[in-house]
RODO-2510 file (C-alpha; in nm, 4 decimals, decimal comma):
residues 117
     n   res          X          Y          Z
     1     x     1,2722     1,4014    -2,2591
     2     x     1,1253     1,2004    -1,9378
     3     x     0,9434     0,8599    -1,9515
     4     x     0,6910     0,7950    -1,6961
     5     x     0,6043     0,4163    -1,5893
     6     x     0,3560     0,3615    -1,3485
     7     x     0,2460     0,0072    -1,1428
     8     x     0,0667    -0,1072    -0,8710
     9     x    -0,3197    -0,0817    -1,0014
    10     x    -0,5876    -0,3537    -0,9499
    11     x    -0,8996    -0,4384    -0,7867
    12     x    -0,8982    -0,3812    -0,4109
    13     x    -1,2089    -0,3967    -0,2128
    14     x    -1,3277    -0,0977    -0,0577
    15     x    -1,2053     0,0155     0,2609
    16     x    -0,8378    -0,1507     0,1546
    17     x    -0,4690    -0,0060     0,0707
    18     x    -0,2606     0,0241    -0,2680
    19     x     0,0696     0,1391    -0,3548
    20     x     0,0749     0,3054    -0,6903
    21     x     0,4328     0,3259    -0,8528
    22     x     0,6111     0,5901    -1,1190
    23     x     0,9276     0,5084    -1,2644
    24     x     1,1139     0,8408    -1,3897
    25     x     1,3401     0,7829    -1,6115
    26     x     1,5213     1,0136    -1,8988
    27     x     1,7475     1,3395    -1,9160
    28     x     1,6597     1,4237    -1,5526
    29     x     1,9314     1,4146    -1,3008
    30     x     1,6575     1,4405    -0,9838
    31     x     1,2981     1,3852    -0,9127
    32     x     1,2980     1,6438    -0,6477
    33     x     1,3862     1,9266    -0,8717
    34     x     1,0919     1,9044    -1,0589
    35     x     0,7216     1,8581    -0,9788
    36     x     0,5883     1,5022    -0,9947
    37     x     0,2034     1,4539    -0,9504
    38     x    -0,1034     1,1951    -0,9828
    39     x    -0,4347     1,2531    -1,2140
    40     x    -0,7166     1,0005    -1,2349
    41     x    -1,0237     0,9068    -1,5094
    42     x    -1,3003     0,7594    -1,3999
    43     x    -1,4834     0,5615    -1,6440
    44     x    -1,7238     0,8388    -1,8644
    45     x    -1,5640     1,1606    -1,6726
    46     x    -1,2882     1,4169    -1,7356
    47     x    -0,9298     1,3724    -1,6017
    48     x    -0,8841     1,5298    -1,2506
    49     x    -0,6097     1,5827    -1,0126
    50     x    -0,5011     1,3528    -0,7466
    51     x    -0,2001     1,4881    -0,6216
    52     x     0,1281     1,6576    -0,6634
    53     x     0,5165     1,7014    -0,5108
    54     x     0,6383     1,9933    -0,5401
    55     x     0,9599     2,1653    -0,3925
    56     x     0,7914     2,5196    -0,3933
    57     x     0,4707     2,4016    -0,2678
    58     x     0,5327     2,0966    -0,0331
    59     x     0,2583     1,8122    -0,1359
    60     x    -0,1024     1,9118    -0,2611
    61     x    -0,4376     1,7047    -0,2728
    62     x    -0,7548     1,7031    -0,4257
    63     x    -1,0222     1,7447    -0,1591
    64     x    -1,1410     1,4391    -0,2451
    65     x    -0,8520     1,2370    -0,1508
    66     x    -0,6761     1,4038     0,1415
    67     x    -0,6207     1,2894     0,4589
    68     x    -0,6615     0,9290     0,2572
    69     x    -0,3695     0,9280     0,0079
    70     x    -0,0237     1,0439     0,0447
    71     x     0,2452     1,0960    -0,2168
    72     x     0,5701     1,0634    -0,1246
    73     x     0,9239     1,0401    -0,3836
    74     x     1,2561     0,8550    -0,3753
    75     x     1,5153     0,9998    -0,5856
    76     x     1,7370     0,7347    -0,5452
    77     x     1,4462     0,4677    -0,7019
    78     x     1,3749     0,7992    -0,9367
    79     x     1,0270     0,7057    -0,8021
    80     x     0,6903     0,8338    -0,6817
    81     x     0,4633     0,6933    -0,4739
    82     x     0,1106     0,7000    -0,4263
    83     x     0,0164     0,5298    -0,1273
    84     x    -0,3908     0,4982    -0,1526
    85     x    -0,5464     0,4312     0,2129
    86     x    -0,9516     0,3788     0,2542
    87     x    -0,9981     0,3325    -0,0858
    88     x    -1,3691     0,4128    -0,2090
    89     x    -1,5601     0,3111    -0,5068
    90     x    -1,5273     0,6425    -0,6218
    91     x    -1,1875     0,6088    -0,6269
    92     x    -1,2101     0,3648    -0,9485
    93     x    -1,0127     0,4992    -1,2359
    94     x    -0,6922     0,4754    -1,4650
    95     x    -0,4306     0,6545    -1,2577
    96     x    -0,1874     0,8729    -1,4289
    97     x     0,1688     0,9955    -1,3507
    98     x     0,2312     1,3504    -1,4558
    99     x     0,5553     1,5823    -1,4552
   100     x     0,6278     1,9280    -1,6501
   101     x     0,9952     1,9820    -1,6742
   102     x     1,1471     2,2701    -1,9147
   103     x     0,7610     2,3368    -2,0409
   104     x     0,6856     2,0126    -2,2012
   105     x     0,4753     1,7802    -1,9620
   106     x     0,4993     1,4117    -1,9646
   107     x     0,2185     1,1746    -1,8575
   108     x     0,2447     0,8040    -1,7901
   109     x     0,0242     0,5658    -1,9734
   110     x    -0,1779     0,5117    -1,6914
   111     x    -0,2511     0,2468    -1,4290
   112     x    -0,6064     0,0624    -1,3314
   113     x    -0,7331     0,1052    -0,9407
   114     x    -1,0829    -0,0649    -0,9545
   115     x    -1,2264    -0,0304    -0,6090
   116     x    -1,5462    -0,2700    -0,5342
   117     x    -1,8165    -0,1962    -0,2385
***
């Protein structure tokens, strides 16, 4: 089973930077064997994809984020970054780490970005 943690929400003004954190932790000897990946809610909307690491498929966005947000991972940290540039107010959301290993997927419990204009 694998635990997600993430960190690093809060209330940025627009225009500014954060660094979103996932812990991995569990029965997983490696982050980069498996895909690791970022969703987001936005207050009254459906979960949608940020962003996802994958060995098969290099790094995916969302078109609403690329070019703006990069994920990156550190298998020694068992970690994954999402570092948020030119943050928007439609960025605002609860930010969710996701992985699938072995079929099951795993989500986080989620972390608040609250961008202001």
């Amino acid at each position: 089973q694998v635990q997600l943690v993430e960190s690093g929400g809060g209330l940025v003004q627009a225009g500014g930077s954060l660094r979103l954190s996932c812990v991995v932790s569990g029965s997983i000897s490696s982050i980069n064997d498996i895909p690791v990946g970022w969703h987001r809610q936005a207050p009254g909307k459906q979960r949608e994809f940020v962003a996802l690491a994958s060995s098969v498929d290099g790094n995916t966005y969302s078109g609403a984020v690329k070019g703006r947000f990069t994920i990156t991972r550190d298998n020694a940290k068992k970690t994954v970054y999402l570092d948020m540039n030119r943050l928007k107010p439609e960025d605002t959301g609860v930010y969710y780490c996701i992985t699938s290993r072995l079929g099951v997927t795993s989500w986080g419990q989620g972390t608040l970005v609250t961008v202001s204009a």
